[in-house]
N, C-alpha and C positions, 0 to 999 in steps of 0.2 A: 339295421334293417334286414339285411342278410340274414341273421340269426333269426330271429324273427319269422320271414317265409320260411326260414325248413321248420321250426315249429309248425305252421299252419300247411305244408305240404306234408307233413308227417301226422298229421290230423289230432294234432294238439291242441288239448283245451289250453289257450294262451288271451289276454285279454289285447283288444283290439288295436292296434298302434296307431296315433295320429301325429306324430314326430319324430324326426331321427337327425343328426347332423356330426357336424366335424368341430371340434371344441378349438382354442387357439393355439393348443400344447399338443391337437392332434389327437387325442385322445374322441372316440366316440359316443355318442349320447342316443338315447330313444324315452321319447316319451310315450304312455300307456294313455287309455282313453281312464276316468275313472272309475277306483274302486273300491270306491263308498263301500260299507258293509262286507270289504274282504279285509283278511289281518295275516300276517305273515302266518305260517302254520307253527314257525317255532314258538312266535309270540302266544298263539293261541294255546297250546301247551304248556307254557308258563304261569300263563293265567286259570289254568287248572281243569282244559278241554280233555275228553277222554281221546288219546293217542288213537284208542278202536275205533274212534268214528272214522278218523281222520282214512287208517287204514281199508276203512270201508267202503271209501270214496273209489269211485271208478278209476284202475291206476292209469297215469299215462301211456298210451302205447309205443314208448321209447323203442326206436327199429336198433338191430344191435348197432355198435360203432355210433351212437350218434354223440355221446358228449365225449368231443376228439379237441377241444379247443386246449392250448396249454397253458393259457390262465386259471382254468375251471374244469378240472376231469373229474370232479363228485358233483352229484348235486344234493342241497343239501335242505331241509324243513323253511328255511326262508326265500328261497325258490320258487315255493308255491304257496300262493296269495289261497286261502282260504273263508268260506262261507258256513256259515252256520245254517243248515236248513234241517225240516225233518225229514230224518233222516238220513243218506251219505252226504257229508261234505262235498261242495262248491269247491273246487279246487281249478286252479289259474297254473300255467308255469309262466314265469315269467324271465328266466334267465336264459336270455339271447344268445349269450358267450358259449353255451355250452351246444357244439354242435358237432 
């Protein structure tokens, strides 16, 4: 959940969170609200999306220093939940860990 607000204090397009918790083994969880009609961006790539729209999409305003977590210092094409519109891509981040 952590993760999560500094996304949305760092004024990140991120999709809405409506669960977070603490697993048995401790490990932690968050669930997203849905999203229907987004597909990871690597996936969509694959599937044979032109990479230029994707790059066309409004980029994140990543403030420097911010992906400092030591599980996850890249962020990487399945990170961000992506939209087909016309247009720039609909682009989500969704990866909490990297803060």
């Amino acid at each position: 959940m952590e993760g999560h607000r500094h996304l949305e204090q760092a004024q990140i397009p991120t999709a809405p969170l409506v669960g977070w918790g603490t697993a048995k083994d401790l490990g932690s969880f968050v669930i997203f609200d849905d999203l229907t009609g987004y597909t990871p961006a690597d996936k969509l790539i694959e599937q044979g999306a032109d990479f230029e729209s994707l790059l066309q999409a409004p980029p994140p305003n990543l403030p420097p220093g911010f992906i400092r977590s030591p599980s996850s210092r890249d962020l990487y094409l399945c990170h961000f939940m992506a939209r087909a519109v016309n247009g720039p891509a609909d682009l989500k981040l969704i990866d909490t860990g990297s803060r």
